[in-house]
Every structure is written in structure tokens, then in C-alpha cells.
C-alpha positions in Angstrom: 0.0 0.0 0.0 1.3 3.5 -1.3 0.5 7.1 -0.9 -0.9 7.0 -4.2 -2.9 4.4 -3.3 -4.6 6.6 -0.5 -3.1 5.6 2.5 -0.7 8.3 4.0 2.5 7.6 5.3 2.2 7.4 9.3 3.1 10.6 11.2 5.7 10.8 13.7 3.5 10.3 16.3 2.2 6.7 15.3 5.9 5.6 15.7 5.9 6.8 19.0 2.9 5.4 20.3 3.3 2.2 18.7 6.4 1.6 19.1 8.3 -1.8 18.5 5.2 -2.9 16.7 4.4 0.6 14.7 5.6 -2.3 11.3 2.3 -4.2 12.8 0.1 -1.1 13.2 1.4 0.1 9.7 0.6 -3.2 8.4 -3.0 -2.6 10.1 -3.6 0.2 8.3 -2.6 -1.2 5.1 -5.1 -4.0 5.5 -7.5 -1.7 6.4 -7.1 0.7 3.6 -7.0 -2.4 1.3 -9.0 -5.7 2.0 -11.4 -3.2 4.7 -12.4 -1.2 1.7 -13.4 -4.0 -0.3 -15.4 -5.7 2.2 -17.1 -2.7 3.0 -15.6 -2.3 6.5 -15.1 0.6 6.0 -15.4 4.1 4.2 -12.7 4.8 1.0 -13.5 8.6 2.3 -11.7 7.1 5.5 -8.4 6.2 3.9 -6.4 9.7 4.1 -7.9 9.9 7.6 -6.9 6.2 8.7 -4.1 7.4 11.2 -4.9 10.4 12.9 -9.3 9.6 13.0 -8.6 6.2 13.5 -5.4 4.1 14.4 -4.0 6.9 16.9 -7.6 8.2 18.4 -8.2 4.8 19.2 -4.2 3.8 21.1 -4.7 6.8 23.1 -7.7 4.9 25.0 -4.8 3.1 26.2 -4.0 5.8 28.6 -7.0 5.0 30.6 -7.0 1.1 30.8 -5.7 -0.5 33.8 -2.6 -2.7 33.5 -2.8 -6.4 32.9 -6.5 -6.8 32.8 -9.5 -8.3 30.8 -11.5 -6.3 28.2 -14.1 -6.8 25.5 -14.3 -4.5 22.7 -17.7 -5.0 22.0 -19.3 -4.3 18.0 -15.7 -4.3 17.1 -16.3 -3.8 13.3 -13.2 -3.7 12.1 -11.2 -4.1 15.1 -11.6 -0.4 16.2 -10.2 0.5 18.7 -9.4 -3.3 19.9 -6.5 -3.9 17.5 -4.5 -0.1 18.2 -5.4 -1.4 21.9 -4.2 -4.6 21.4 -0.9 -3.1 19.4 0.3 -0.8 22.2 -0.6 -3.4 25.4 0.6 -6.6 25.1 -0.3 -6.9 28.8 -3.9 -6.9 27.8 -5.7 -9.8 27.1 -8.2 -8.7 24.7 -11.6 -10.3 23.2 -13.0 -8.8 20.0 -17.0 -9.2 20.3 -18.4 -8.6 16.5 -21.5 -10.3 15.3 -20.9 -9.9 11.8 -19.3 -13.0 9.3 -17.5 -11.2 7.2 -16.2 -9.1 10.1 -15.4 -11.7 12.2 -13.2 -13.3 9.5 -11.5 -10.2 8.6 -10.8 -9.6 12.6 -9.6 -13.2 12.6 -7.1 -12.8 9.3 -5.4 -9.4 11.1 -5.1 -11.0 14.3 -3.5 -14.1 12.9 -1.2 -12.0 10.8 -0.2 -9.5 12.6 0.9 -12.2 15.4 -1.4 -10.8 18.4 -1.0 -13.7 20.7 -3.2 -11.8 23.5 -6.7 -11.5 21.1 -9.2 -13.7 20.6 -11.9 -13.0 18.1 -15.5 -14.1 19.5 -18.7 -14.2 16.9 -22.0 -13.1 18.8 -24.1 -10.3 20.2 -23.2 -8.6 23.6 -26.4 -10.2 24.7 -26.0 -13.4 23.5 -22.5 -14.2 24.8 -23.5 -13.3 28.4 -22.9 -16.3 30.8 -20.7 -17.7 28.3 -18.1 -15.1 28.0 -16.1 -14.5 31.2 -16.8 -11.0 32.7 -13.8 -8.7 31.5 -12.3 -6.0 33.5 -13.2 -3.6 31.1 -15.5 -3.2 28.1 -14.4 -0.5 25.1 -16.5 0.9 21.9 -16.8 2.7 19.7 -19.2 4.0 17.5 -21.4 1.4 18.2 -25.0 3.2 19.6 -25.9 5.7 21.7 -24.9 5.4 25.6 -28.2 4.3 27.3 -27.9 0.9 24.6 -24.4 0.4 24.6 -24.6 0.5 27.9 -27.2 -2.2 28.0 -25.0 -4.1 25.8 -21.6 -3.8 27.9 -22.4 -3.1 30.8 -23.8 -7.4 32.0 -19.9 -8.6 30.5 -18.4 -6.3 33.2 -16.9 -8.1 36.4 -17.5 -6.3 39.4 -16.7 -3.0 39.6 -15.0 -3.1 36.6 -15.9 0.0 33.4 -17.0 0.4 30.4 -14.5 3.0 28.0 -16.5 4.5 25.2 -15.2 6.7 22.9 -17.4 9.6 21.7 -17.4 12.8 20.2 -18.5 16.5 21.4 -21.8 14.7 22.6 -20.8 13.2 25.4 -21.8 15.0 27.8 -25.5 15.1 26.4 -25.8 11.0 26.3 -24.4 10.6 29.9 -27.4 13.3 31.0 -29.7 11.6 28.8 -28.9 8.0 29.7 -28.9 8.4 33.9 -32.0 6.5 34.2 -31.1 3.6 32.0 -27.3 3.6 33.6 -28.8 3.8 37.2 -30.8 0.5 36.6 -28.0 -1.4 35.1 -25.6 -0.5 38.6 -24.0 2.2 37.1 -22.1 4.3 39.9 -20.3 6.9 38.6 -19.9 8.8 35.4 -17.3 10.9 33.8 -15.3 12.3 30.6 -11.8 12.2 29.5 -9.7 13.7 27.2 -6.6 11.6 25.8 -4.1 11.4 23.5 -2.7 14.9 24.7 0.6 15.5 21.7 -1.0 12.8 19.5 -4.4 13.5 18.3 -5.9 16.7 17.7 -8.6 17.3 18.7 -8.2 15.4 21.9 -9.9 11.9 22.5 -13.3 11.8 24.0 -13.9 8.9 26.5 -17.1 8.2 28.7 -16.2 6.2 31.4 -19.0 4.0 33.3 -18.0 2.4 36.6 -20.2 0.1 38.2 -20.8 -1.7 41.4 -21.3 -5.0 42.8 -23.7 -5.8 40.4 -22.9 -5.3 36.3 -26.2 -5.0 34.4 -28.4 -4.8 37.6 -30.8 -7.6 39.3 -32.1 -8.4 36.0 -28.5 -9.5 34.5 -27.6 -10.9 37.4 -30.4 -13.3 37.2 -29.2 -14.3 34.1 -25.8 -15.0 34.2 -26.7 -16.6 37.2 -29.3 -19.2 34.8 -26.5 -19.2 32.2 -23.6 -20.3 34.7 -26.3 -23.4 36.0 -26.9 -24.2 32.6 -22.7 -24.1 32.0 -22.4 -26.6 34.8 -25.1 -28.9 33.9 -23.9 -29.4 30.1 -19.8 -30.0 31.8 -21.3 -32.5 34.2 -23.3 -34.4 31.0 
């Protein structure tokens, strides 16, 4: 992949941030630029963009992920911002949640190629994995839906007191106000937004973060991961 072919060459800044594997995270964007174009992954407008709207704004979110925990990145289209997670923490162990086929494989050929030991692409819905999928640390998005249904979405696959990391835009602020009720139900207990990737993108990254209690998802969740765990132990002891 050239310049003429639409892809720019990375800025300084990608080197930094990427470090020993910014030949990975160039060969990410390549891929992306390329084979996620055709498959309609996403947008040829998106090409000349790729680095600073895209590979960078989502490695910044690594500023704001614990070290050496669990996450989901849940609708993870085309592996954004999993994969840039995944290249700049190699302490992370990461799970790419996408419901989509031709996604999915896609996710599966980068991870595979670019070596990322610590991924593991899974096929389903958020609400179809639940009780199956072991409750992360922390959940990350983007672009996916508004905050009162992502939430609803991320929020049951949370351990305990664990958070959900959603990247936004100038909106944010209006989504947390208009989604209290709905993050109040789902044992949501605090609220707030960050602004990362300070001398790498401009503008600045917009992160919601969602911290919950005891109970991820409220009663309602609870009571179902509690069926789905029974169920789990029933089909082992078959």
C-alpha cells in the first residue's frame, strides 16, 4: 500500500505510540485501507484519515485502561479500537465481540497476521454471549450506539466493579445526562469524561467512562448469568 494508493505515510506520532510494533500497526492500516475497503468495512472517504481519525484516536484509549486486565471490545467492526489497543498493550488480554461474518473473519485474518497472541476473536451479540463469556475487567467501543444501549449491551460482561471505555465525540456530555435512568438500573455508579491522546491527536480523544458496582447490568443480569452459569455446569457435568 502507497501514498498514491490513498493511504498516507504514518506521522511521527504513530511511531511513537506504537512503538516496537508501529511495522504491525502500519501493516493494520494497510489492511484496512485495502481488504477493509473492499469488504465494506469501512469508508474509501476514511483512507487519508486512517491514522490520525482512526489508528491513533483509538491507542490513546490506552491511557486509561488498567494494566494487565480483561476487556471486550464490543461491535468491534473492524477491530476499532481493539486492534490499536491490542498493538500498544501486550499486557492486555483482549476479546473482539463482533456479530458480523464477514467481520469476524476479517478480525480473525489481522489477528492471525499481525501475530497478536493476547486477542481472541469471538462471533455473537453482547447479549447473546453473556454467561458464556467471562466477565472482563473492562469493556471499550466505539461507534457502536448511543450510551443508554451500549450500555445495556456492555455493561452485563463487566466483572464487578469493573468499566466500560467508550469513545465519543462532542456529545458526550449530552448521552451521559440523557442516559442516567437507564445507567442507574444497570448499577452504574459513577460517570465521567476524559480527554486523551494529549501531543497525539488533535482534537483530543473523548472517553465516557461508566463504573459500576457489585452488580454489572443490575438484578435483571444478574439473574441471568446466574441461569446461564447453572446451565454451563449442567452441560460440563453431561
Amino acid at each position: 500500500m502507497t501514498e498514491e494508493a490513498g493511504l498516507p505515510q504514518a506521522p511521527e506520532e504513530a511511531q511513537a505510540v506504537f512503538g516496537e510494533l508501529f511495522p504491525e500497526a502500519v501493516r493494520y492500516a494497510e489492511l484496512l485501507a485495502d481488504a477493509g475497503v473492499e469488504r465494506g468495512l469501512i469508508g474509501p472517504r476514511e483512507v487519508p484519515r486512517l491514522w490520525e481519525r482512526h489508528l491513533l484516536n483509538c491507542a490513546v484509549l490506552s491511557e486509561v485502561v488498567p494494566e494487565g486486565v480483561t476487556v471486550c471490545d464490543v461491535g468491534s467492526g473492524a477491530g476499532l479500537p481493539g486492534i490499536p489497543l491490542a498493538l500498544v498493550r501486550p499486557d492486555l488480554k483482549i476479546t473482539l465481540l463482533e456479530p458480523l461474518l464477514r467481520r469476524t473473519n476479517f478480525l480473525q485474518e489481522v489477528v492471525e497476521l499481525l501475530g497478536l497472541d493476547h486477542v481472541t476473536v469471538v462471533r455473537g451479540r453482547a447479549e447473546e454471549v453473556l454467561g458464556t463469556l467471562q466477565p472482563v475487567h473492562v469493556v471499550t467501543a466505539r461507534a457502536v450506539a448511543p450510551l443508554d444501549r451500549l450500555a445495556g449491551w456492555g455493561v452485563p460482561l463487566l466483572r464487578p466493579y469493573g468499566e466500560m471505555l467508550a469513545l465519543k465525540g462532542d456529545t458526550a456530555e449530552e448521552e451521559i445526562n440523557g442516559a442516567k435512568g437507564a445507567l442507574s438500573k444497570l448499577g452504574v455508579l459513577e460517570t465521567e469524561v476524559l480527554q486523551v491522546g494529549e501531543g497525539v491527536v488533535d482534537p483530543l480523544s473523548t472517553v465516557v467512562r461508566v463504573v459500576v458496582g457489585e452488580s454489572p447490568g443490575g438484578v435483571r443480569f444478574a439473574a441471568k448469568r446466574a441461569k446461564a452459569a447453572r446451565v454451563g455446569r449442567a452441560r460440563r457435568r453431561r
